[in-house]
C-alpha positions in Angstrom: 0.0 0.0 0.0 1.4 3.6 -1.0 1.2 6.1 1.6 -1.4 8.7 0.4 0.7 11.7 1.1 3.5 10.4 -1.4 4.7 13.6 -3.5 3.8 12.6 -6.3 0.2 11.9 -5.4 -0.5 15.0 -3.5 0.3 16.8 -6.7 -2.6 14.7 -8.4 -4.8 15.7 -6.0 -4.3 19.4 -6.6 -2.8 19.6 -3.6 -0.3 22.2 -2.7 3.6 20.7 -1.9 6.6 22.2 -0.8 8.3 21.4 -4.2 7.5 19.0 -7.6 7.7 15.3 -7.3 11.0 13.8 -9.8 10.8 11.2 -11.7 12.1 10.5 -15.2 11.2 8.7 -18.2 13.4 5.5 -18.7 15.0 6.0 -15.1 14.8 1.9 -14.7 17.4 0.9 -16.5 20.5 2.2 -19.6 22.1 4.8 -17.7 22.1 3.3 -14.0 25.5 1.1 -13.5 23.6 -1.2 -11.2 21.1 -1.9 -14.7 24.2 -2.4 -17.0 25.8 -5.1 -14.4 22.6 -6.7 -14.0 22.6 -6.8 -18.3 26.1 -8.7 -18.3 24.2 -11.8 -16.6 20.2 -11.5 -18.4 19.1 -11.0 -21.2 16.5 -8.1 -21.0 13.7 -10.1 -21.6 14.8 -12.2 -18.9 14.8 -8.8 -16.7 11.6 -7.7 -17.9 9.9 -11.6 -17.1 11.3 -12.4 -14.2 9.1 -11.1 -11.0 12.3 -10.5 -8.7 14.4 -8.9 -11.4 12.3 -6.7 -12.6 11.0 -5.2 -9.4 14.9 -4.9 -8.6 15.5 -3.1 -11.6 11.8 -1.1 -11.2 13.0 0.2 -7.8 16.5 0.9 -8.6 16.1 4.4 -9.6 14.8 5.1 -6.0 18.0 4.6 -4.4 20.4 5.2 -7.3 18.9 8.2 -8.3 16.9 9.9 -4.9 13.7 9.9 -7.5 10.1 10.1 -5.7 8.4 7.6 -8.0 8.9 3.9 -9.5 7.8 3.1 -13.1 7.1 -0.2 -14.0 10.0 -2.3 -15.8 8.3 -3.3 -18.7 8.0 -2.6 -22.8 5.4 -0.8 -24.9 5.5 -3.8 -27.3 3.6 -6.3 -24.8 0.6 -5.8 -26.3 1.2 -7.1 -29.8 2.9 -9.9 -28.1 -0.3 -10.8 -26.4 -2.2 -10.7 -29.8 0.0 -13.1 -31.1 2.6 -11.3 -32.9 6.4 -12.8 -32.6 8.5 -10.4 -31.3 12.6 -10.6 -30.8 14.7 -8.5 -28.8 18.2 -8.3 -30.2 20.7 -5.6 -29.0 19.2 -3.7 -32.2 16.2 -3.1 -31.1 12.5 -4.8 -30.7 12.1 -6.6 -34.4 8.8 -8.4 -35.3 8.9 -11.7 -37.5 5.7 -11.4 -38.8 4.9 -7.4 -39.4 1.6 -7.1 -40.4 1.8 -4.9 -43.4 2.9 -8.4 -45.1 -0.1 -9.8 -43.8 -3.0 -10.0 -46.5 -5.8 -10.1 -43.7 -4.1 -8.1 -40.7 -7.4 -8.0 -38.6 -8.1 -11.8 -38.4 -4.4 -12.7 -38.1 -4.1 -11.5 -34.8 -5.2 -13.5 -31.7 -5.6 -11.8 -28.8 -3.9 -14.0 -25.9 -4.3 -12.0 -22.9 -2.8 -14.6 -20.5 0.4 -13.8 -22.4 0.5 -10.4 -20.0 0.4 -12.5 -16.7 3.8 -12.3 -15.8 3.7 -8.8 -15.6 0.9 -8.9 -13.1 3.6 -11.2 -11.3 6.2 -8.2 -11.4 4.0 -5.2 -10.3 3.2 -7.8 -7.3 6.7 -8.3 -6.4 7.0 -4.5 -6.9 4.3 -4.0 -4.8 5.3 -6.0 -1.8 8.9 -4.8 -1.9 8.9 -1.0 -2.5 8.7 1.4 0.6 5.7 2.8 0.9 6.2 6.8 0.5 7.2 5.6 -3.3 3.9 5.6 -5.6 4.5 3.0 -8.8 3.7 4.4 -12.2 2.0 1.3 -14.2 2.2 2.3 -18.3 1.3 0.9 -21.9 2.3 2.2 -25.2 -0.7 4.8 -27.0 -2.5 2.3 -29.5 -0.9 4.8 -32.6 2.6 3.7 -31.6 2.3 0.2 -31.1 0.4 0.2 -34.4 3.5 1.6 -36.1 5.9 -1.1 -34.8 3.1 -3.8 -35.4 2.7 -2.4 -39.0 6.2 -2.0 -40.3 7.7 -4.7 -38.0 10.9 -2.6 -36.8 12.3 0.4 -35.4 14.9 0.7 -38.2 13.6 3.7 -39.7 12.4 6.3 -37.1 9.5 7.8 -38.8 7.7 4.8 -39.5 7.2 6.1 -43.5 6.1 2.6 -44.2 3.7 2.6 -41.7 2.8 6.0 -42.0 2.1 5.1 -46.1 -0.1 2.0 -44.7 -2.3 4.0 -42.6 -3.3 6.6 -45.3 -3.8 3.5 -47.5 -5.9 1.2 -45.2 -7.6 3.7 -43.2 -10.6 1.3 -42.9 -8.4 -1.4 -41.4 -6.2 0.5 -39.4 -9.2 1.7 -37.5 -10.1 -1.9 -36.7 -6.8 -2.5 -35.9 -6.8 0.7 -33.4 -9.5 -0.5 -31.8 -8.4 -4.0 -31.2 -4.9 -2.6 -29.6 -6.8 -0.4 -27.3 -9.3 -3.0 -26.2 -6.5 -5.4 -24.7 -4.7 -1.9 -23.5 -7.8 -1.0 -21.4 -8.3 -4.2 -20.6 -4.1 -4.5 -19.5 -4.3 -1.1 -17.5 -7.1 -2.5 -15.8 -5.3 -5.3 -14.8 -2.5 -3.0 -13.2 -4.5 -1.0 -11.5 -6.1 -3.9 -10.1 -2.7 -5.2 -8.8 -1.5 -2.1 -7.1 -0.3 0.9 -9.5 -1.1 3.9 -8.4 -0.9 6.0 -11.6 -0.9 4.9 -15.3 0.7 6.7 -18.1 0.0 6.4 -21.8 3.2 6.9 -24.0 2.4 7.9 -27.8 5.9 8.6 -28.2 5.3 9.0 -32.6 2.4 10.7 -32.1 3.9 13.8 -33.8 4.6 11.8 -37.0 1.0 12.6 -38.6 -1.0 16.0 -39.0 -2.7 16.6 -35.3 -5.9 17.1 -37.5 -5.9 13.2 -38.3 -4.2 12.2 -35.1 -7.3 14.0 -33.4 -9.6 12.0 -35.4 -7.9 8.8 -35.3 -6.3 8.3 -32.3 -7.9 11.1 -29.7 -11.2 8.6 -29.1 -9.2 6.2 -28.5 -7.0 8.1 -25.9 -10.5 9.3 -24.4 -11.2 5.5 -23.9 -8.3 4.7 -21.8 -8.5 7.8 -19.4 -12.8 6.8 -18.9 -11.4 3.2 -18.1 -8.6 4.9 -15.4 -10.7 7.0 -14.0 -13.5 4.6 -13.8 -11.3 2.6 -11.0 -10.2 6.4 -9.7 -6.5 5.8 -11.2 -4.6 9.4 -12.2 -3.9 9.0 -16.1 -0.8 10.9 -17.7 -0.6 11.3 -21.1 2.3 12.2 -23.3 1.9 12.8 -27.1 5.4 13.6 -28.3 5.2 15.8 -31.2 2.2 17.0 -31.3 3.4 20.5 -31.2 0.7 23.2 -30.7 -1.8 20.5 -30.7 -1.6 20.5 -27.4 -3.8 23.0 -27.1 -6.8 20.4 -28.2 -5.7 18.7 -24.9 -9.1 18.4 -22.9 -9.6 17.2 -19.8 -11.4 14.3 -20.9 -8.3 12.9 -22.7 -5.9 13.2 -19.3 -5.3 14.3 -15.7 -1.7 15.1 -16.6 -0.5 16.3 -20.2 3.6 15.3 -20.5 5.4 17.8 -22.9 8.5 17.5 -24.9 11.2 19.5 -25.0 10.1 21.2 -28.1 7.5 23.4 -26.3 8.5 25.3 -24.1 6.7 25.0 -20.3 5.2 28.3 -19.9 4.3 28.2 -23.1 2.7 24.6 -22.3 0.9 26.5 -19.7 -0.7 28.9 -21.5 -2.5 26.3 -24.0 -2.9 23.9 -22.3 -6.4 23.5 -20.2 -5.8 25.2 -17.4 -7.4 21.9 -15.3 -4.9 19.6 -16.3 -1.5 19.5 -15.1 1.0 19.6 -16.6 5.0 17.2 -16.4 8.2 17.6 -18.3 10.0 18.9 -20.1 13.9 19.2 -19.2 16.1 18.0 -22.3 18.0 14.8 -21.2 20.8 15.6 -23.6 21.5 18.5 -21.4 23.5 16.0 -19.3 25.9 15.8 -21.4 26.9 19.5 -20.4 29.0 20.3 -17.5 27.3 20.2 -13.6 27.6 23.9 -13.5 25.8 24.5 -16.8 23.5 22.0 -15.6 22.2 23.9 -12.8 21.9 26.9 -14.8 19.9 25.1 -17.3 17.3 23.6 -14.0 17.4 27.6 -12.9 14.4 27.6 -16.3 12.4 25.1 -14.6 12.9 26.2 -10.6 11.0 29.8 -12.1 8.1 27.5 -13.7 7.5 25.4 -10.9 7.4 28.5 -8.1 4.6 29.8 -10.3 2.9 26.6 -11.1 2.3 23.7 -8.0 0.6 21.4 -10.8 3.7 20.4 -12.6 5.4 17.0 -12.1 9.1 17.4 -12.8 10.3 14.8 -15.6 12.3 15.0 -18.8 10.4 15.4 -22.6 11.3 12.3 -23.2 13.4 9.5 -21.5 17.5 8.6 -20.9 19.1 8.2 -23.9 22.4 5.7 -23.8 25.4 7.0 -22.6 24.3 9.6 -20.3 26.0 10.4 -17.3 24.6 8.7 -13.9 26.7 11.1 -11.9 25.0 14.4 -13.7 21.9 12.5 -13.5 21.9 12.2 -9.7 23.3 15.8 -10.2 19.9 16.9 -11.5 18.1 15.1 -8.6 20.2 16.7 -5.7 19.8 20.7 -7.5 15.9 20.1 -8.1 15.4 19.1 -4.6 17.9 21.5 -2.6 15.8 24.6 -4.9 14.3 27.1 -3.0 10.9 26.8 -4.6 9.3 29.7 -2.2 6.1 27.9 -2.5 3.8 29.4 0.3 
């Protein structure tokens, strides 16, 4: 059970704090020496499948780091698993055997297996048992648009997806029955989270940007709307982050989110003033500024210390997550500046 006045979930409540929860996007794991031992002796697979691993890499970040929430060890790329695609993890990247643009019925080729997601059930239940209790666990899935673009073009090889991206504006009619087959087992698997012990879900469309916000608001918006009813149905906080989307965040509702992440490409206070002014808001610090030096570091965070004395509904996170290579000693840097702040919040 997570203590109710956990930082993080205070700030859900629109509750006033003493300074913004941290947490970061990809903290479990790539830059975190403990992670990259741990990857000499497993494979990740066998990280992400195994209950006691991956709670152990899950709650990593909490000690390594000093961050005030856990987010689940997992992959985005579950869900076609469990609808019977074959999916391989080399040190590549995630590659599909079967992608189904090369399938001549995509719709009745997949099979949706949803005992295939068990075993992460397993992990948030080790998590659950074995993290301390002021630490809130962040439960996730990947947006049905982004899944659909690995599912479709079967790799990660080119990062725009332009096969995929050529598929949808060719096969609208199928790609919305594919959409809504995705999202179905999503809801379905966020329910199933929650239900174990989770105490906030996001939803990462991390290509959303990669088609005109007009047709990403027609296509993939209901579909968003679904999953945040289904959250809020069992009284879960739902955080949404559509990379990309650029000004399009200012069609952000409430009814699509709790909590809107943004990328570093928009600027916070400029966030602010489109987005809703109900919904909070969580980002957007550039991970690639740790590749600058500590002191240029905590000028940078000086940006974000001015947003968040204004603003109390702002979760502090990066626009997107830890790219290899990083530091771990800037990294737990950032931690120690944003918390020592002076935030002057009343």
């Amino acid at each position: 059970m997570t203590d109710s006045n956990a930082l993080l979930l205070q700030i859900l409540r629109g509750e006033q704090t003493s300074r913004p929860p941290i947490w970061f996007m990809r903290q479990a794991g790539r830059i975190l020496p403990r992670y990259n031992a741990l990857k000499q002796q497993y494979s990740f697979k066998e990280l992400m499948e195994q209950p006691v691993l991956a709670a152990q890499v899950t709650l990593m970040p909490i000690d390594d780091l000093d961050v005030d929430a856990a987010i689940l060890f997992s992959d985005i790329l579950v869900i076609p698993q469990a609808m019977g695609m074959d999916l391989h993890f080399p040190d590549s990247g995630p590659i599909f055997s079967n992608p189904l643009m090369k399938q001549n019925n995509p719709v009745s080729f997949l099979n949706s297996q949803p005992e295939k997601l068990h075993y992460i059930y397993d992990v948030i239940d080790e998590i659950v048992k074995t993290k301390p209790t002021h630490i809130p666990l962040i439960g996730f899935c990947g947006s049905p648009f982004t899944v659909l673009l690995y599912m479709l073009q079967g790799l990660h090889g080119k990062s725009e997806f332009p096969d995929a991206i050529q598929y949808i504006y060719s096969n609208t009619p199928i790609v919305k029955k594919l959409l809504q087959h995705i999202t179905e087992l999503s809801v379905e698997y966020m329910r199933e989270q929650i239900k174990h012990g989770i105490d906030v879900f996001q939803l990462f469309d991390t290509h959303a940007g990669l088609i005109p916000f007009e047709l990403y608001e027609s296509l993939i918006l209901p579909h968003v709307t679904t999953m945040c009813k289904a959250a809020r149905e069992l009284h879960t906080p739902f955080i949404y982050f559509p990379k990309g989307i650029g000004v399009g965040i200012s069609k952000i509702s409430p009814e699509y989110c709790d909590v809107l992440s943004i990328d570093w490409q928009t600027p916070l206070h400029t966030a602010r003033n489109l987005v809703h002014t109900s919904i909070g808001l969580q980002g957007n610090i550039d991970p690639r500024i740790l590749h600058a030096s500590q002191e240029e570091i905590t000028e940078h965070l000086s940006y974000f210390k001015a947003f968040g004395r204004l603003h109390s509904n702002w979760i502090c996170n990066l626009g997107h997550g830890f790219m290899p290579g990083l530091d771990y000693n800037k990294a737990k840097h950032m931690v120690s500046t944003l918390k020592n702040f002076d935030w002057q919040r009343s």
